[in-house]
C-alpha positions in Angstrom: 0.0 0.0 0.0 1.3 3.5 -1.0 0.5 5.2 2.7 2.6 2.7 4.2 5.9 4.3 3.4 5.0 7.3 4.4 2.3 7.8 7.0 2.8 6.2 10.4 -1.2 6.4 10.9 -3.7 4.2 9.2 -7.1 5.2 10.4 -8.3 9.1 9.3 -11.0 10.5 10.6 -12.9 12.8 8.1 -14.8 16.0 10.4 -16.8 18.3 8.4 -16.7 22.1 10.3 -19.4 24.0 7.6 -18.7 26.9 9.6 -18.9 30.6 7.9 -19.5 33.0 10.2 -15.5 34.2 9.6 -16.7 35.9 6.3 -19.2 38.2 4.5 -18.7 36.0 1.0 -21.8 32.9 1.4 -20.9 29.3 0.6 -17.6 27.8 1.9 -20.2 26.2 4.8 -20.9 24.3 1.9 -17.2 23.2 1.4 -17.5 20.2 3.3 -20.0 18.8 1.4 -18.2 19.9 -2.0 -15.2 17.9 -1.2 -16.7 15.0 0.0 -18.7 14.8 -3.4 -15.5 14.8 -5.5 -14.9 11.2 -3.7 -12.8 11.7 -0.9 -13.8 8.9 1.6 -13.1 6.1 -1.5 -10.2 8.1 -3.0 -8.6 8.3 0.4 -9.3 4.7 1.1 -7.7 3.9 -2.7 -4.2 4.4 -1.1 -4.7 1.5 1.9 -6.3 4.0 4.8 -9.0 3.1 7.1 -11.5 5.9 6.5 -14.3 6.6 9.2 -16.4 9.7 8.2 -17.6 11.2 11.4 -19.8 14.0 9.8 -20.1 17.7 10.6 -20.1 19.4 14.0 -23.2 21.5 14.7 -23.4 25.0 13.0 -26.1 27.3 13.5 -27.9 29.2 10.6 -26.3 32.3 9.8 -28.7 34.3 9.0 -31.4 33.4 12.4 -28.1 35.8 14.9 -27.4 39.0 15.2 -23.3 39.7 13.9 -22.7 41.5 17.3 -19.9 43.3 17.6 -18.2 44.6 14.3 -14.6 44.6 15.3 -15.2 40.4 15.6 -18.6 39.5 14.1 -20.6 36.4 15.2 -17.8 35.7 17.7 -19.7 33.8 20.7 -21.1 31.4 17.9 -17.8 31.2 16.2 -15.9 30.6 19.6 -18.8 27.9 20.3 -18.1 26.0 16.9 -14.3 25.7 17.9 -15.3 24.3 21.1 -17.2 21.5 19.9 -14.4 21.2 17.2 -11.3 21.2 18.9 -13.0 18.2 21.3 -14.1 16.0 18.6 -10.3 16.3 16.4 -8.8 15.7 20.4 -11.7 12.5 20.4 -9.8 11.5 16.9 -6.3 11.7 18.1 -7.5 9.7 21.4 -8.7 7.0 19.3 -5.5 7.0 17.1 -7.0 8.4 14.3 -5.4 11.7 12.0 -8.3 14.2 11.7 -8.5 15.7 8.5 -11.0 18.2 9.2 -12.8 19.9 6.1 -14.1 23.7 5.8 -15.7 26.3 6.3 -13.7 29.2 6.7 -10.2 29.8 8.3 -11.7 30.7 11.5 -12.0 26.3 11.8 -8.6 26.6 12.7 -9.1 27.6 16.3 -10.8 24.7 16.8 -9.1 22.2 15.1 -5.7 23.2 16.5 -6.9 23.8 19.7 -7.7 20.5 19.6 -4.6 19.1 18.6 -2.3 21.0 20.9 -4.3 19.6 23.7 -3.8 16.4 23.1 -0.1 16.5 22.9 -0.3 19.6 25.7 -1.3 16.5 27.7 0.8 14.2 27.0 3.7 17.5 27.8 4.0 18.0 24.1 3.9 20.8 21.7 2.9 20.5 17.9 4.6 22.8 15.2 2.6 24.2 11.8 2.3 24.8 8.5 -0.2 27.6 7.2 -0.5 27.2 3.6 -2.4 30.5 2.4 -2.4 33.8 0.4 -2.6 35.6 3.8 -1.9 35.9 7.3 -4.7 35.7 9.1 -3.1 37.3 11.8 -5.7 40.6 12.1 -6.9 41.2 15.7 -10.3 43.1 16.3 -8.4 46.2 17.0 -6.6 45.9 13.5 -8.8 44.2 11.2 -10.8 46.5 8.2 -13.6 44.4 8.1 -13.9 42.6 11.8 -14.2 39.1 10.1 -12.9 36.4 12.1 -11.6 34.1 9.1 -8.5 36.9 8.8 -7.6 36.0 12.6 -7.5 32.7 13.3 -3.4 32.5 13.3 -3.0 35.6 15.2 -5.6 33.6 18.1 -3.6 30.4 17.8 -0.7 32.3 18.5 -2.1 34.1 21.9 -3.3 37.6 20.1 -7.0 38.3 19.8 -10.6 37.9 21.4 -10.2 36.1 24.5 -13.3 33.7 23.7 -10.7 32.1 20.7 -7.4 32.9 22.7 -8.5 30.8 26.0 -10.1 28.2 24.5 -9.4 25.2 26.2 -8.2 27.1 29.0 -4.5 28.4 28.2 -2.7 30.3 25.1 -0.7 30.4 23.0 -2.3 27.1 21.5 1.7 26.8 19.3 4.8 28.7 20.0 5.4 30.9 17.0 8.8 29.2 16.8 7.3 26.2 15.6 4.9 28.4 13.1 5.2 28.6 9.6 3.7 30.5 6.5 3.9 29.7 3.5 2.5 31.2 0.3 2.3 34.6 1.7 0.9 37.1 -1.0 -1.9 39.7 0.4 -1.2 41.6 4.0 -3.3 44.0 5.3 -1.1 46.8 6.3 -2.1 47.3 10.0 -1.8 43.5 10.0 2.1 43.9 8.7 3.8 44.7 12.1 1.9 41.6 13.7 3.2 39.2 10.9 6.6 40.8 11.8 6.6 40.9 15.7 5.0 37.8 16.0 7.8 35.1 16.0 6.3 33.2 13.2 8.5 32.2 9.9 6.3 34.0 6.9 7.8 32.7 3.4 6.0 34.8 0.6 5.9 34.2 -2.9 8.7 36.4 -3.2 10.7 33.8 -1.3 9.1 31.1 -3.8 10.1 32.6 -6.9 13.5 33.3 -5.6 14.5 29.9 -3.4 11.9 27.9 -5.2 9.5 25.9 -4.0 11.5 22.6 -2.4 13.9 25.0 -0.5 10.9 26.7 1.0 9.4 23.3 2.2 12.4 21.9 3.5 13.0 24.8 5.9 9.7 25.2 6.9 9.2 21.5 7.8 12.3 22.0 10.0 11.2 24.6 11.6 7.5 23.3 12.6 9.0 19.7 13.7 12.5 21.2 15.5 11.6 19.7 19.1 7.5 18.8 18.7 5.8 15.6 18.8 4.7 16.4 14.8 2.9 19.5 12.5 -0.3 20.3 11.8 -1.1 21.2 8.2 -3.5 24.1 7.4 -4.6 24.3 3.8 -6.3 27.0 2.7 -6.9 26.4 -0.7 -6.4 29.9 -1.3 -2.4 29.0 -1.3 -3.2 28.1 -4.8 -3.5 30.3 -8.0 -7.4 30.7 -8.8 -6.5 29.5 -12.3 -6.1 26.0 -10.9 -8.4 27.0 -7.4 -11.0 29.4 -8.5 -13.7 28.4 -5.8 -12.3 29.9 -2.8 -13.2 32.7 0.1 -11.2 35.0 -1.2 -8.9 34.3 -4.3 -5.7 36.2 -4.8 -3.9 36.0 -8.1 -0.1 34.4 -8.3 -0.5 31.8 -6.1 0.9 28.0 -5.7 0.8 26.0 -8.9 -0.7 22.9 -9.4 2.7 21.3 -9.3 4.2 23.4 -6.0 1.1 22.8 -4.6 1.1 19.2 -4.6 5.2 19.0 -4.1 4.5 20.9 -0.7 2.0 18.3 0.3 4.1 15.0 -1.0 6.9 16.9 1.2 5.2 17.5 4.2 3.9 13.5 3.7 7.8 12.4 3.4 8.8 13.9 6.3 6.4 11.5 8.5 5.8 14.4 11.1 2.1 15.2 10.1 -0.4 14.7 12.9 -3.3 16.6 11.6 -5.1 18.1 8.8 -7.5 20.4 7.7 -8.2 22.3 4.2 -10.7 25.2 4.2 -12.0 28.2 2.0 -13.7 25.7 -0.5 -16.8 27.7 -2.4 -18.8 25.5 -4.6 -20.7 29.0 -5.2 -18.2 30.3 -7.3 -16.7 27.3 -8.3 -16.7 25.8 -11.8 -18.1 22.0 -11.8 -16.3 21.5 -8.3 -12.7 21.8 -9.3 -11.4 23.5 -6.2 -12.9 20.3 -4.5 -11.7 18.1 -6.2 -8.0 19.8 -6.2 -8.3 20.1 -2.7 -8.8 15.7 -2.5 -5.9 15.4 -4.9 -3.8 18.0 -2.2 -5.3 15.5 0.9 -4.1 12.2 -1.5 -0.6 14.3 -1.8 -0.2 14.8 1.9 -1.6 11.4 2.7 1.4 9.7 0.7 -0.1 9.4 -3.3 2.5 9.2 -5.5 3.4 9.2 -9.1 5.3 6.0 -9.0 
């Protein structure tokens, strides 16, 4: 079996988050359900996994709350999604499972790596990262231009932000920014700039892509997030890639990942055995044509999950 050279799990539990309350733009709560429609429990199980689908967490209707305050909108219901969330990806790990957990907007990833640096928090472990996006997501209410939550889920992960996503689980930062990594960087707000830079966290933009290329890029950042953790955590926006190859997605951003980089950071990340978790977010079947950001984003979960050519 292909996986078996490369992924030291064999059971993956699929955990649908149709969450998008992080955004004005409707649809990416439909994201889950786009990408399991392009096949991914069979195409998954194709390369020798175990595959339990364990369905979507609880989401309430949009449109049936108020968006509060405007600095964070919908913030008690988005902090309430994460909750369930991060408990049902730290159920998975219990049950030695890797939770690939499908989006909904960035604002998921509170949850889902809440959840994972729990588990290993227990266990007196910390997990490293990989952010694979156009942007930072590292507003805070007090910087952000719109007060959407989907552009501050790093900068909450890291210990900056609304308490309710900070303190989830109890303690912050959820990952040392030592052990953080973006890659793919392309669109920065400019109050958000000083954040990116103060932070701590290792931001490779596609500067740094065209220049170092692509493999050099991967290999450092995959050193980084696993120097002295337990494993990485891998979040996907599929916003990484170009909208020519990606164009349903939250918020596309032209000169992005190609289809090739794309998938060689994924086949890299599966080669170096360190991935514990995984989720891919920002799907829109809305403004997708005939589900090709979906089924791009299976073929990225087959790349990181140890597909290969040969």
């Amino acid at each position: 079996m292909e996986k078996d050279r490369h992924m030291p799990r064999t059971h993956i539990a699929i955990i649908g988050a149709p969450l998008d309350f992080g955004q004005d733009r409707r649809g990416v709560d439909m994201g889950p359900s786009a990408v399991r429609v392009a096949n991914l429990h069979a195409r998954v199980a194709s390369l020798g996994y175990q595959v339990e689908d364990r369905g979507n967490i609880h989401v309430e209707q949009k449109e049936a709350w108020p968006e509060g305050d405007p600095h964070a909108k919908y913030l008690a219901l988005i902090a309430s999604a994460c909750g369930a969330l991060a408990n049902r990806v730290d159920e998975a790990l219990s049950g030695g499972l890797l939770p690939l957990v499908l989006g909904g907007d960035h604002s998921v990833a509170v949850g889902t790596v809440s959840g994972v640096s729990s588990h290993f928090r227990a266990r007196h472990e910390k997990i490293g990262m990989i952010w694979l996006d156009a942007h930072a997501d590292m507003n805070t209410p007090e910087s952000s231009p719109s007060g959407n939550i989907h552009g501050m889920p790093l900068a909450c992960i890291l210990g900056a932000g609304p308490a309710e996503l900070v303190d989830l689980l109890g303690y912050r930062p959820k990952i040392d920014p030592r052990h953080a990594v973006i890659v793919g960087l392309r669109e920065v707000d400019a109050t958000e700039k000083p954040q990116v830079r103060d932070s701590g966290i290792r931001a490779f933009t596609m500067r740094d892509i065209d220049e170092r290329g692509l493999r050099t890029i991967m290999e450092e950042a995959i050193r980084i997030a696993t120097d002295g953790t337990a494993g990485l955590h891998v979040s996907l926006d599929m916003d990484f890639c170009d909208p020519v190859d990606a164009p349903g997605v939250g918020t596309p951003v032209r000169g992005g990942a190609t289809y090739r980089e794309a998938h060689l950071a994924l086949e890299m990340i599966c080669d170096s055995r360190h991935m514990v978790s995984m989720e891919v977010v920002e799907v829109n079947p809305v403004i997708d044509e005939r589900n090709r950001t979906a089924d791009l984003a299976v073929e990225l979960i087959m790349s990181g999950l140890g597909k290969r050519i040969l």
